[in-house]
C-alpha positions, 0 to 999 in steps of 0.5 A: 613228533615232539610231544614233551613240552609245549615250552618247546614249540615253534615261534608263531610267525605273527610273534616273529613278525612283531619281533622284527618289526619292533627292531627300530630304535625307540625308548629303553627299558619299559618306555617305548611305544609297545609297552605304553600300549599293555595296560590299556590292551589288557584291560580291554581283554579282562574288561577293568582296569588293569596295570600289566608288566612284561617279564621274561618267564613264568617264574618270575612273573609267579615270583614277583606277584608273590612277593608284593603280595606276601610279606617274609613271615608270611606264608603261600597255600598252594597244591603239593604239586603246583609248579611254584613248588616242585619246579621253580627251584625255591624261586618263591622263596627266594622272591619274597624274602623267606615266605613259606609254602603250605601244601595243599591237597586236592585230585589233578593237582587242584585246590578247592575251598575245603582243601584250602580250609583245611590247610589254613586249619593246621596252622596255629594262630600264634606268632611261633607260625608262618599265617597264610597270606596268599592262596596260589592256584594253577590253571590249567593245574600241573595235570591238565584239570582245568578250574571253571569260572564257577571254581575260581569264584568259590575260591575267591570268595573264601580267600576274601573272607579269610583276608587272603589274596588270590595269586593264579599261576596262568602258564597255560590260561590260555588253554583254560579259558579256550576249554571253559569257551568264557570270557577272559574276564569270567575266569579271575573274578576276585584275582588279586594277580594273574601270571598271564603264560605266552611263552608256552602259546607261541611266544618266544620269551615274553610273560604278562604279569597282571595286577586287578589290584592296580595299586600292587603293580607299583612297587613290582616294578622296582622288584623287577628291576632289583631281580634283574629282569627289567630288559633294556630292549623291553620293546622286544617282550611288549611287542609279543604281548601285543601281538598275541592279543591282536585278533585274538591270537592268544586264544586261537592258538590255545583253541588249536592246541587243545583240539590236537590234545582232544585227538590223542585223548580219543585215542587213548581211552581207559589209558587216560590218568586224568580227564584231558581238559586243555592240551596235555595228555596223562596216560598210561604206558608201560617201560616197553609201550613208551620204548616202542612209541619213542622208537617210531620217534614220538618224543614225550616225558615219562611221568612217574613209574608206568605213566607219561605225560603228552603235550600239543601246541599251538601249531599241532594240526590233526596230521600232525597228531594223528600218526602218534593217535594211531600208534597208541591205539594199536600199542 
């Protein structure tokens, strides 16, 4: 009956299981058996070499990839909704030292190369002005629109022409990658950093932080000691990690989260904001229709004035949804 937030969602049990079973006493810090395994697991997944961090949320680890990549003076294109703007608390900033966030525009809060270009556009080149270092995308975006492999190389391709690197905010890559049915690696071709979201999948507290640039992971390591968020008992977060990439997991998971998604979405019809791409739902609903849904006890955010925002996850099945499928359709 909660549809509010993926972040809420159960631990999945082989997560848990993998938590336990790292409880035996090892190296500290990033030293022990399970972290040592994360470079090498990631690369396989994303097929090259890749240095992979664990960190214990999706801000630091959107943070932490900005600040190696974006000098203070220096400045980060990103949608005007993207989360490292309207929910991370000026974290960005903070991160890296003062570097600027320039909002760009573009329909379900997804960027394309003209909206980039015409950001980069309106900044003067001279020294009086924050220059674009970093372009920032999110996928899935902030309203469930998910960037196709096809998408992201045209970005990419821009960013490398204009001498820019290529951050992807990846809270539910996951959920892109099961929706696109690619291969991992096909949706970061020309990535420099990928904040790789577990959390909202079925993990319990545990993000990846991926660098396809692998000499950037390097000083990232002392920016995640200095922000406090080099856990002494990493093996607990590296155990996750690998966890969810067992068997695939990760990609499992998602797959369950956006076919709930799809159930609801069927039942919604012209009350649909946005195309429902991956696991969230944007749907129009009056003060009185969400009042009745939430007094049969469905639980979801309110989106704005006469809009609400619906969420599955990863242990959603069709029993699960169908009560709240039904009940809109007979709103």
């Amino acid at each position: 009956m909660l549809f509010f937030s993926d972040n809420a969602a159960p631990v999945h049990p082989k997560v848990m299981e993998a938590i336990a079973n790292a409880n035996s006493a090892d190296q500290a810090y990033d030293g022990d058996c399970w972290s040592s395994q994360l470079d090498e697991k990631f690369s396989t997944l994303f097929d090259q070499e890749v240095r992979a961090l664990w960190v214990p949320s999706g801000t630091a680890a959107n943070c932490i990839a900005l600040a190696e990549i974006c000098l203070p003076h220096q400045a980060i294109i990103c949608h005007k909704e993207s989360h490292i703007e309207t929910d991370e608390c000026g974290a960005p900033g903070f991160y890296t030292a003062g570097a600027k966030l320039i909002h760009a525009e573009g329909k379900a809060a997804k960027l394309s190369p003209n909206s980039i270009l015409a950001a980069l556009e309106q900044i003067r080149p001279d020294v009086h002005q924050a220059q674009a270092a970093v372009v920032s995308i999110t996928n899935t975006s902030e309203y469930g629109a998910v960037y196709t492999p096809q998408e992201v190389s045209a970005i990419s391709a821009l960013c490398q022409s204009k001498g820019l690197k290529l951050h992807m905010d990846g809270a539910r890559f996951a959920n892109a990658v099961a929706s696109q049915k690619c291969e991992p690696a096909d949706m970061v071709r020309g990535v420099d950093a990928l904040s790789f979201g577990c959390v909202k999948n079925g993990g319990m507290n545990a993000e990846a932080l991926i660098f396809f640039d692998t000499k950037l992971a390097h000083h990232s390591q002392y920016r995640r000691k200095r922000a406090g968020h080099l856990l002494s008992k990493g093996r607990f977060l590296a155990a996750q990690l690998l966890a969810m990439l067992e068997d695939n997991l990760w990609l499992e998971n998602a797959q369950a989260a956006n076919k709930a998604a799809s159930i609801i979405a069927d039942a919604c019809g012209n009350r649909l904001i946005f195309p429902t791409e991956a696991n969230e739902i944007f749907v129009k609903l009056s003060s009185e229709e969400a009042e009745n849904l939430r007094s049969k006890g469905f639980d979801f955010y309110d989106w704005g004035a006469g809009q609400a925002r619906l969420v599955t996850s990863w242990h959603h099945s069709k029993e699960d949804v169908m009560p709240l499928a039904d009940a809109i359709s007979n709103l």
